[in-house]
C-alpha positions in Angstrom: -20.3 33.2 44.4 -21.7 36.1 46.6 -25.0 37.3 46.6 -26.4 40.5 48.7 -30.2 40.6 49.7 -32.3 43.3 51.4 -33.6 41.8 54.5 -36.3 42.9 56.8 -35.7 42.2 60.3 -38.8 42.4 62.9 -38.1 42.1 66.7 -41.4 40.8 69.0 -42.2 40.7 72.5 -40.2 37.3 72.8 -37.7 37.3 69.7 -36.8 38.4 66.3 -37.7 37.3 62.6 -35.8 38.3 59.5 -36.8 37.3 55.8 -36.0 38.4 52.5 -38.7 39.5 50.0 -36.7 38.3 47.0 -36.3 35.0 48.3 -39.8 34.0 49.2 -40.1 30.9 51.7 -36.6 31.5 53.4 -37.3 32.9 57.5 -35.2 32.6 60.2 -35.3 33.8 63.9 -33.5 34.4 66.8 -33.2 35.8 70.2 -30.8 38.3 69.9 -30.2 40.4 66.6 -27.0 39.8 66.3 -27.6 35.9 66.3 -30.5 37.4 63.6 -28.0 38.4 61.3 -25.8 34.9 61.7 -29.3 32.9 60.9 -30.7 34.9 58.2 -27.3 34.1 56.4 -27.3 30.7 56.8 -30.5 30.0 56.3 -30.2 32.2 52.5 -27.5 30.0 52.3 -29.0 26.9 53.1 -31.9 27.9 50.6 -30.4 29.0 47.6 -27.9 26.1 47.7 -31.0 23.3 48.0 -32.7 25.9 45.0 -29.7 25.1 42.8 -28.9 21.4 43.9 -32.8 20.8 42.8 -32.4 22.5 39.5 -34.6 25.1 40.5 -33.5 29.1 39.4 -32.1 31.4 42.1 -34.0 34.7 42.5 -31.6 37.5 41.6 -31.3 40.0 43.9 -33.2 43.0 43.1 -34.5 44.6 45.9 -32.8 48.3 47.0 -33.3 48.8 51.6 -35.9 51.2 49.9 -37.6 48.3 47.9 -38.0 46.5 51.0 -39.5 49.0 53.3 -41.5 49.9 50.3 -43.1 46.0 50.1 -43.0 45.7 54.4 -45.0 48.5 54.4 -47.6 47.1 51.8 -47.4 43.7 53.2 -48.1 45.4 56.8 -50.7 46.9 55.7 -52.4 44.1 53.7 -52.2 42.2 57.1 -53.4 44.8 59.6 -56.3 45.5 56.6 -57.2 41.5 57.0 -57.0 41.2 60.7 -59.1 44.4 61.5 -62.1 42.7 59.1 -61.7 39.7 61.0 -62.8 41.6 64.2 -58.4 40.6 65.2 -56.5 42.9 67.0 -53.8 44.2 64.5 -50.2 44.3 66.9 -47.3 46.1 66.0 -43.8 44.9 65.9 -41.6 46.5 68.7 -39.1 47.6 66.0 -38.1 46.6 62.0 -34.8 47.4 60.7 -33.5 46.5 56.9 -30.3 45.3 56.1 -28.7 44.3 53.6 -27.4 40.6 53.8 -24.1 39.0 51.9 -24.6 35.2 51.2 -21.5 33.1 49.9 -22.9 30.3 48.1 -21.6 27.1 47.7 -22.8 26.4 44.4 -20.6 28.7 42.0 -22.7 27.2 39.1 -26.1 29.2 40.7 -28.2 29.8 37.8 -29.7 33.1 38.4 -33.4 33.8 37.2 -34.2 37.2 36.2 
């Protein structure tokens, strides 16, 4: 079974991070974005198939590349918002790019939740 997420992909100063919004709880980084890309799919992988050999439902995948800017953006902002009241310094990523990711899963018995 293939599924295809919108991922968000952040580089740093010292690496890169990538997540999926509709799959809360699965990160990944790397040091190189193409080596993002290779972790982010295994990790959704790796995820969804422990999700589904627990019994638990899989997120469908819902989110447009415009749904996920749309909820980085919030989410940045929620952040810089919470570090500025703390008297933090709110830093910037260097870049964010969205992609969107094709899993093959394992399981073919997934059991989607809508």
């Amino acid at each position: 079974m293939k599924l295809t997420y919108a991922v968000v992909i952040e580089q740093t100063s010292n690496n890169y991070g990538a997540y999926a919004p509709d799959v809360p709880g699965c990160i990944s980084t790397a040091e190189t974005p193409d080596e993002m890309l290779e972790n982010i799919r295994e990790a959704l992988a790796f995820h969804i198939d422990g999700l589904v050999e627990s019994g638990d439902p899989v997120s469908v995948p819902a989110m447009s590349i415009d749904d996920a800017i749309a909820y980085y953006a919030q989410a940045l902002a929620d952040s810089e918002a919470e570090l500025l009241a703390e008297g933090g310094d709110a830093t910037a990523m260097l870049s964010t790019r969205f992609e969107m990711v094709e899993v093959e899963i394992s399981t073919p018995e997934a059991t989607l939740a809508g």
